[in-house]
RODRENLO-304324 format. One record per residue: x, y negated, z of N, C-alpha, C, O in turn. Coordinates in nm, 2 decimals, decimal comma. Layout:
N
<kefi n_X="X" n_Y="Y" n_Z="Z" ca_X="X" ca_Y="Y" ca_Z="Z" c_X="X" c_Y="Y" c_Z="Z" o_X="X" o_Y="Y" o_Z="Z"/>
...
This chain:
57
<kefi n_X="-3,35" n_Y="0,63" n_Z="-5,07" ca_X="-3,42" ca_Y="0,67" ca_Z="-5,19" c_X="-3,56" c_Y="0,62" c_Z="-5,18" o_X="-3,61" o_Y="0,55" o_Z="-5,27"/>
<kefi n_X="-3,64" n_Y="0,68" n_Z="-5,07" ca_X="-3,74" ca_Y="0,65" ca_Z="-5,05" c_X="-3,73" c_Y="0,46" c_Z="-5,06" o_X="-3,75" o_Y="0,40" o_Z="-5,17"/>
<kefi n_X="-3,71" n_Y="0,41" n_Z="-4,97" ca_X="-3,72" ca_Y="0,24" ca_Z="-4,98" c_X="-3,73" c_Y="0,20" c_Z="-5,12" o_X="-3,83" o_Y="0,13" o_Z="-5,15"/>
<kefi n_X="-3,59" n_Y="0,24" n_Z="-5,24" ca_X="-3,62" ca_Y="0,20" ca_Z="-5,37" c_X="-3,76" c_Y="0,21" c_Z="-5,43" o_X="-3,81" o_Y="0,13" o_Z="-5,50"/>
<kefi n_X="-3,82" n_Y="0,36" n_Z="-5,38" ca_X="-3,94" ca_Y="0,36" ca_Z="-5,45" c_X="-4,06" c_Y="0,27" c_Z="-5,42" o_X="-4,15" o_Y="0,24" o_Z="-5,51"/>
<kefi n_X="-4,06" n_Y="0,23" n_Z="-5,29" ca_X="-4,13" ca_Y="0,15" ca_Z="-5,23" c_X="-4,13" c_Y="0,05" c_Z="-5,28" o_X="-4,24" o_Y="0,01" o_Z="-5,31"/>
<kefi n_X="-4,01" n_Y="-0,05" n_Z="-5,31" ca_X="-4,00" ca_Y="-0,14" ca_Z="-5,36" c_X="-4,04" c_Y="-0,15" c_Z="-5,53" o_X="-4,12" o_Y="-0,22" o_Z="-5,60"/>
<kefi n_X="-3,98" n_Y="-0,08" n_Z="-5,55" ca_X="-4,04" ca_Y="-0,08" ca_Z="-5,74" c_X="-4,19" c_Y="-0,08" c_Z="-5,74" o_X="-4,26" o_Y="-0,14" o_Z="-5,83"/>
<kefi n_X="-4,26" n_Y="0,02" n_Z="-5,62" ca_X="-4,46" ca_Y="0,02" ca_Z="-5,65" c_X="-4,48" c_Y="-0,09" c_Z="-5,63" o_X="-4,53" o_Y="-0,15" o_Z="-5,73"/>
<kefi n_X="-4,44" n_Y="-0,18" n_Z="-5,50" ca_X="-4,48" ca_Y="-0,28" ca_Z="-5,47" c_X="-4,40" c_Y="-0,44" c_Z="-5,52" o_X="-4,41" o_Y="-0,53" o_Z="-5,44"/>
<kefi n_X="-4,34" n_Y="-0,47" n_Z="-5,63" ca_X="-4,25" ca_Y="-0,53" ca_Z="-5,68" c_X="-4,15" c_Y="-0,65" c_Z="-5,57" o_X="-4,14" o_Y="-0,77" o_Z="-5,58"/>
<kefi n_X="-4,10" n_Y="-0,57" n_Z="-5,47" ca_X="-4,03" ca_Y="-0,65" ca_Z="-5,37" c_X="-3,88" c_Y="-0,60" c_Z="-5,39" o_X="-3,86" o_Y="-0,50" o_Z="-5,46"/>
<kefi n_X="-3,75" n_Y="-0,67" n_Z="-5,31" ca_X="-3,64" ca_Y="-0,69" ca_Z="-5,30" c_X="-3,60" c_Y="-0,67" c_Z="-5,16" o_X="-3,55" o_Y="-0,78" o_Z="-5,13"/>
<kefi n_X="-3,59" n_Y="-0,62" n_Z="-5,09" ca_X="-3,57" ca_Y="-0,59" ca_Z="-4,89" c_X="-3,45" c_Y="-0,73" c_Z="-4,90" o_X="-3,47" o_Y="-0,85" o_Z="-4,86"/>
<kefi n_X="-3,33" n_Y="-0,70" n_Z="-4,98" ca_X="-3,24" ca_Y="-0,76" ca_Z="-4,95" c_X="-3,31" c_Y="-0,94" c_Z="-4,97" o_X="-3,28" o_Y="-1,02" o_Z="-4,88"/>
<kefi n_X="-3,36" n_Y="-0,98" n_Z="-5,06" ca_X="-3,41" ca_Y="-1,11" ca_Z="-5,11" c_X="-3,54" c_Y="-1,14" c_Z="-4,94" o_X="-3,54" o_Y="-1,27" o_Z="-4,92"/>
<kefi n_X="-3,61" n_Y="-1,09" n_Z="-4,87" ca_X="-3,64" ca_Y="-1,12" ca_Z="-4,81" c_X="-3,64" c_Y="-1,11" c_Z="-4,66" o_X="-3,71" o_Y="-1,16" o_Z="-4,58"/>
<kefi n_X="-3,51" n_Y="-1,01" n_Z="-4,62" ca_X="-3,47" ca_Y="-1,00" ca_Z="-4,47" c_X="-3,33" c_Y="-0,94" c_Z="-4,51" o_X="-3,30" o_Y="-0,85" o_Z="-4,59"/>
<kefi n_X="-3,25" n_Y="-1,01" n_Z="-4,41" ca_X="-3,12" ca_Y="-1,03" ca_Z="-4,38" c_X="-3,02" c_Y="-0,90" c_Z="-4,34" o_X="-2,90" o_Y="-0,89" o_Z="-4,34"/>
<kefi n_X="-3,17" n_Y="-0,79" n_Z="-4,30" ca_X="-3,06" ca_Y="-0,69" ca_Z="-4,15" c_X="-3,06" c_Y="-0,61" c_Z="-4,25" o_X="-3,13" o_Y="-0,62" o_Z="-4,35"/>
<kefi n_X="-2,95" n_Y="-0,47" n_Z="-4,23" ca_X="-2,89" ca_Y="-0,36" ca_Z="-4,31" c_X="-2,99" c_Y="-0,31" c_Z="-4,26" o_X="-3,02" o_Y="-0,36" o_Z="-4,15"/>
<kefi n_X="-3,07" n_Y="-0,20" n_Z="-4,33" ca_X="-3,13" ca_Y="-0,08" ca_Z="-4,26" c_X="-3,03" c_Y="0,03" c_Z="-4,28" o_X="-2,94" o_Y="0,05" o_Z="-4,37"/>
<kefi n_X="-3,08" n_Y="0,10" n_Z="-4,17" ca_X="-3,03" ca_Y="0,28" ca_Z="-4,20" c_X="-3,05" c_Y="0,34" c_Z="-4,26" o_X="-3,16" o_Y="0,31" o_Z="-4,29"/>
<kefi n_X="-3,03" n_Y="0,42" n_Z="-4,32" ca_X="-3,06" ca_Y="0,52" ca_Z="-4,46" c_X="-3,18" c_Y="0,61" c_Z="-4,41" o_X="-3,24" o_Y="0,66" o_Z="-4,50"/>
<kefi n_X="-3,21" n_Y="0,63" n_Z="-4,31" ca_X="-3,34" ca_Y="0,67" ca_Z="-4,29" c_X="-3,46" c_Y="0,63" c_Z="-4,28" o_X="-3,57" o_Y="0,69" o_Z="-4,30"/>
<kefi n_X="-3,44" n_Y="0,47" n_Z="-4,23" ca_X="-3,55" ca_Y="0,38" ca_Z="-4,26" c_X="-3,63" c_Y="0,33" c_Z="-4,38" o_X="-3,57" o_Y="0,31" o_Z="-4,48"/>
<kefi n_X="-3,73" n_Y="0,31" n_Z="-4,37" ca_X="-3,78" ca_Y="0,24" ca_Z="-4,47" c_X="-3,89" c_Y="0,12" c_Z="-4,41" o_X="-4,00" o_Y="0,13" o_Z="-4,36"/>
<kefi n_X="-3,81" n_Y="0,00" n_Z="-4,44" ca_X="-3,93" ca_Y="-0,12" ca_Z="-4,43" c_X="-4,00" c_Y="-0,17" c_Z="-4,51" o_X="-3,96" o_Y="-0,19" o_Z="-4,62"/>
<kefi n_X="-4,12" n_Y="-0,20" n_Z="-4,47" ca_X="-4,26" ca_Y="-0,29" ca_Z="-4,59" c_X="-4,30" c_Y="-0,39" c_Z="-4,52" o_X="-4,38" o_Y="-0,38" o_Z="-4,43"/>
<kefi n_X="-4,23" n_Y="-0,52" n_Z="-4,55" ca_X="-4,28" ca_Y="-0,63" ca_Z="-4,50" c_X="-4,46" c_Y="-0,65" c_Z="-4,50" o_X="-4,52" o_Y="-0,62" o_Z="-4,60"/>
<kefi n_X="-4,50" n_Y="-0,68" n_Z="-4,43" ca_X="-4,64" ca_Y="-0,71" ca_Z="-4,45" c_X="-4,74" c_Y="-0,81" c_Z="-4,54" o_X="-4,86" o_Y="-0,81" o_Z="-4,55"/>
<kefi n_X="-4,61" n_Y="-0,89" n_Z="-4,61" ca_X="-4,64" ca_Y="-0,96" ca_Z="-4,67" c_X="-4,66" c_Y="-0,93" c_Z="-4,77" o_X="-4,76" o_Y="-0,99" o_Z="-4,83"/>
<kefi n_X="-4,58" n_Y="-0,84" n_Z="-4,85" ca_X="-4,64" ca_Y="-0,76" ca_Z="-5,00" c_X="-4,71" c_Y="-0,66" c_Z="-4,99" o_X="-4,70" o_Y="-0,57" o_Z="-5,08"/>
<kefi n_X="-4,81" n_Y="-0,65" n_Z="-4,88" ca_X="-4,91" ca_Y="-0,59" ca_Z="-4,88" c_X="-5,04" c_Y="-0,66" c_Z="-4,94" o_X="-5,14" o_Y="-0,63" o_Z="-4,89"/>
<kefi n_X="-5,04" n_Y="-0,77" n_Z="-5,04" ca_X="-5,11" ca_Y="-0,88" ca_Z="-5,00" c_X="-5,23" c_Y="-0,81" c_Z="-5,09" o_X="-5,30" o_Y="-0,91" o_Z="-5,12"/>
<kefi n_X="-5,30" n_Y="-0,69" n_Z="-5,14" ca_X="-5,38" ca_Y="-0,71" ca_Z="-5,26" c_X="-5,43" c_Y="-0,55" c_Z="-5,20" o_X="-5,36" o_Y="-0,46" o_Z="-5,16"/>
<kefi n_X="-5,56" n_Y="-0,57" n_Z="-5,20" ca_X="-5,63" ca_Y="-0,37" ca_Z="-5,20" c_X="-5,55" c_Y="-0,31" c_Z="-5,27" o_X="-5,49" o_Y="-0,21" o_Z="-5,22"/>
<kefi n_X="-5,53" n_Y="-0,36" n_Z="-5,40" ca_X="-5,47" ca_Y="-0,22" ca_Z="-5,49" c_X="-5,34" c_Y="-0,17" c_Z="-5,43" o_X="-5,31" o_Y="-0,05" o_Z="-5,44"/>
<kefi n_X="-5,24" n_Y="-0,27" n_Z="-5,35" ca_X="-5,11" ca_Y="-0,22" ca_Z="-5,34" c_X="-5,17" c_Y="-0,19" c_Z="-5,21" o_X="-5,06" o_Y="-0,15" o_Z="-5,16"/>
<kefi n_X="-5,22" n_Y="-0,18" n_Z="-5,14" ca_X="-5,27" ca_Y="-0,13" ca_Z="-4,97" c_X="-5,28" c_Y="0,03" c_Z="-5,10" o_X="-5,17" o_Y="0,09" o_Z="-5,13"/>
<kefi n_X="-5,40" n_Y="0,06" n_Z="-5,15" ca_X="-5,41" ca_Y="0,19" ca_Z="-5,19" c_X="-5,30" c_Y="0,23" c_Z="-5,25" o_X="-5,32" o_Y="0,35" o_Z="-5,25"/>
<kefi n_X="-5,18" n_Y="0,22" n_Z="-5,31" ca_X="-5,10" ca_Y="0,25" ca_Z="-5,44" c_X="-4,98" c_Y="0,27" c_Z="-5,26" o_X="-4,88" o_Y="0,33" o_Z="-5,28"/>
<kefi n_X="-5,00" n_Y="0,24" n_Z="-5,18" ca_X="-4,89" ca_Y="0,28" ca_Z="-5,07" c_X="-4,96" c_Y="0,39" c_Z="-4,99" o_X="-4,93" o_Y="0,50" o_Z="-4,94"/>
<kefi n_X="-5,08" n_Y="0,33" n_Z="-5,00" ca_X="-5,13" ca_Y="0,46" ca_Z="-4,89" c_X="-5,15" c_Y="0,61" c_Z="-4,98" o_X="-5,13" o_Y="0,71" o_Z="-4,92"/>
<kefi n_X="-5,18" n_Y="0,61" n_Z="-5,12" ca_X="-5,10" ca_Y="0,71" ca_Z="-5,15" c_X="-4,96" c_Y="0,74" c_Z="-5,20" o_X="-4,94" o_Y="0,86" o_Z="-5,22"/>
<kefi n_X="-4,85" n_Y="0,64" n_Z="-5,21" ca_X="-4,77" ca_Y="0,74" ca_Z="-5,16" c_X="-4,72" c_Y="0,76" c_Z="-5,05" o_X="-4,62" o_Y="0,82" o_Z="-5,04"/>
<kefi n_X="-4,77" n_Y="0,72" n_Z="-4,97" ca_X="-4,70" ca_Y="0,75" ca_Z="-4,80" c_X="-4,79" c_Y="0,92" c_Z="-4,80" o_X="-4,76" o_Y="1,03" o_Z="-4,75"/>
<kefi n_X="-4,92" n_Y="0,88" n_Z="-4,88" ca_X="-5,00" ca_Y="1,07" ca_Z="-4,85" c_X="-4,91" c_Y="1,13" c_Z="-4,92" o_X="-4,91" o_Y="1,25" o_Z="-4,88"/>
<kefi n_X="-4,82" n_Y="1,12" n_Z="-5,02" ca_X="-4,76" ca_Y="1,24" ca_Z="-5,11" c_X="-4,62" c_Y="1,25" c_Z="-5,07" o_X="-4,55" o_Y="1,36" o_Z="-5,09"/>
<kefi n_X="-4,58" n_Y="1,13" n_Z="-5,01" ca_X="-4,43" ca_Y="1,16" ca_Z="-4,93" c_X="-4,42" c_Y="1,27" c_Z="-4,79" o_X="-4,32" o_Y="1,32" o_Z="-4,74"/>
<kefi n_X="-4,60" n_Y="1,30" n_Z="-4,74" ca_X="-4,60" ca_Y="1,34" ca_Z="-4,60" c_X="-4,63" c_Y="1,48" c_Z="-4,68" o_X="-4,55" o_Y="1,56" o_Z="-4,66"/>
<kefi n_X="-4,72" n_Y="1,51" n_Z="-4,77" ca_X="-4,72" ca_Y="1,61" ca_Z="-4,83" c_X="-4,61" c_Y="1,70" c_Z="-4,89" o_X="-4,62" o_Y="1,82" o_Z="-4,90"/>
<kefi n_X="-4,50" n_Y="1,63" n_Z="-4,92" ca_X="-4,35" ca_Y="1,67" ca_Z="-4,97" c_X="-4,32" c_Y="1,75" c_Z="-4,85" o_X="-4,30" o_Y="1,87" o_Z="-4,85"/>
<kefi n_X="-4,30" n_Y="1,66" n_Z="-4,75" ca_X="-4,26" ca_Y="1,70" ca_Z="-4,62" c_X="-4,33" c_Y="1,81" c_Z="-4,57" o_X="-4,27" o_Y="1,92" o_Z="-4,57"/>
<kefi n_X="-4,43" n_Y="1,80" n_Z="-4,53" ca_X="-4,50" ca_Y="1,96" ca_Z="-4,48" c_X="-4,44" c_Y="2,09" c_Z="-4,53" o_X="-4,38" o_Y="2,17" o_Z="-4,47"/>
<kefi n_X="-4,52" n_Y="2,07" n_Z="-4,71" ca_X="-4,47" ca_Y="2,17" ca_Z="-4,77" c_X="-4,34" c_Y="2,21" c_Z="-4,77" o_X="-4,31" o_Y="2,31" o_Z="-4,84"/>
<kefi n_X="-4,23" n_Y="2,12" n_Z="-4,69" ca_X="-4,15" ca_Y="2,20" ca_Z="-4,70" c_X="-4,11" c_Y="2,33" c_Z="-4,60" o_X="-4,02" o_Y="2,41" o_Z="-4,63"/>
């Protein structure tokens, strides 16, 4: 769940740019569509509001 969201902020494909299955717990962010400030900030908050989910629970 989380990965789809990742991918929709950051407009990437996992499958279109690496080959391996992840686990359903994983989530990968190639480094490469990190390429712009804005999407460095638009991930670093939501990795803050995913960790925030988590706490509060």
């Amino acid at each position: 769940m989380i990965q789809k969201e990742v991918q929709e902020l950051l407009h990437f494909n996992i499958k279109e740019l690496r080959g391996f299955v992840l686990k359903k717990h994983e989530v990968y962010i190639p480094f490469e569509v990190i390429d712009t400030k804005g999407k460095f900030v638009e991930l670093k908050d939501f990795v803050r509001r995913q960790f925030i989910s988590i706490v509060r629970k």
